[in-house]
C-alpha positions in Angstrom: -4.8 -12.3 4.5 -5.3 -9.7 1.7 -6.9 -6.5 1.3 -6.9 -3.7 -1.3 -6.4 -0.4 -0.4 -7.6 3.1 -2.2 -5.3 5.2 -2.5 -5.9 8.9 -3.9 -2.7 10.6 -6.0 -0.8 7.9 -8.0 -0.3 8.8 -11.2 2.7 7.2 -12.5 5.8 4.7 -12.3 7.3 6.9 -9.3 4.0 6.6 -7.3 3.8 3.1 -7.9 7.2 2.1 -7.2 7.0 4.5 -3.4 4.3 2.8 -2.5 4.7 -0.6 -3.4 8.1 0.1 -1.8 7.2 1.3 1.4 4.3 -1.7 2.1 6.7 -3.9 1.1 9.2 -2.9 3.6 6.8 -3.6 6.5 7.3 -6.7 8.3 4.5 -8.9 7.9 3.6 -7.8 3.9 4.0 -10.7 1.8 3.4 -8.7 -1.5 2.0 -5.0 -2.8 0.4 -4.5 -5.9 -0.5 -1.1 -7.3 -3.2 -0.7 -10.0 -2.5 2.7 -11.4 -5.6 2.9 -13.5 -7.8 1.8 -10.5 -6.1 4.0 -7.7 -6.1 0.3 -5.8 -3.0 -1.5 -4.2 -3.6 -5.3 -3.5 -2.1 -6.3 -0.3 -1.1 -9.8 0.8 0.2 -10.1 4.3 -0.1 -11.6 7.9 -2.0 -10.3 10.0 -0.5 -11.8 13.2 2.8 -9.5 12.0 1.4 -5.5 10.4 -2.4 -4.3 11.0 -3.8 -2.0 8.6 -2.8 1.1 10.4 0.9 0.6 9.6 0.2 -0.2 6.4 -1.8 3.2 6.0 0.7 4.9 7.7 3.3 3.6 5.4 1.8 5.0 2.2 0.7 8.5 3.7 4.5 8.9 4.9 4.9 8.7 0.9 2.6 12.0 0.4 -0.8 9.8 -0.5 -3.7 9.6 0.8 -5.6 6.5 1.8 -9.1 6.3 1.7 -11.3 3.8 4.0 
């Protein structure tokens, strides 16, 4: 599965690296990509093993905020 997620408050290398880092260390995400300019991180993952919640979760531990 993939999804994209919003993401309000990256703004540089740091913010991408965190979050990119903390999806990544989910069980069940395949791959996290951050678009900076867009505010949008492309998820690939399985959906049998993380739900979206988690993955949400994940980022706002990091101090950003995810927008549905």
């Amino acid at each position: 599965m993939k999804t994209t997620l919003s993401v309000i408050g990256m703004t540089c290398g740091h913010c991408k690296m965190s979050v990119e880092g903390a999806l990544n260390e989910l069980n069940g995400v395949k791959s996290a990509e951050v678009n900076l300019a867009s505010g949008k991180v492309d998820v690939t993952y399985d959906e049998a093993e993380v739900t979206l919640d988690a993955m949400r979760l994940a980022v706002e531990e990091q101090g950003y905020d995810v927008v549905a």
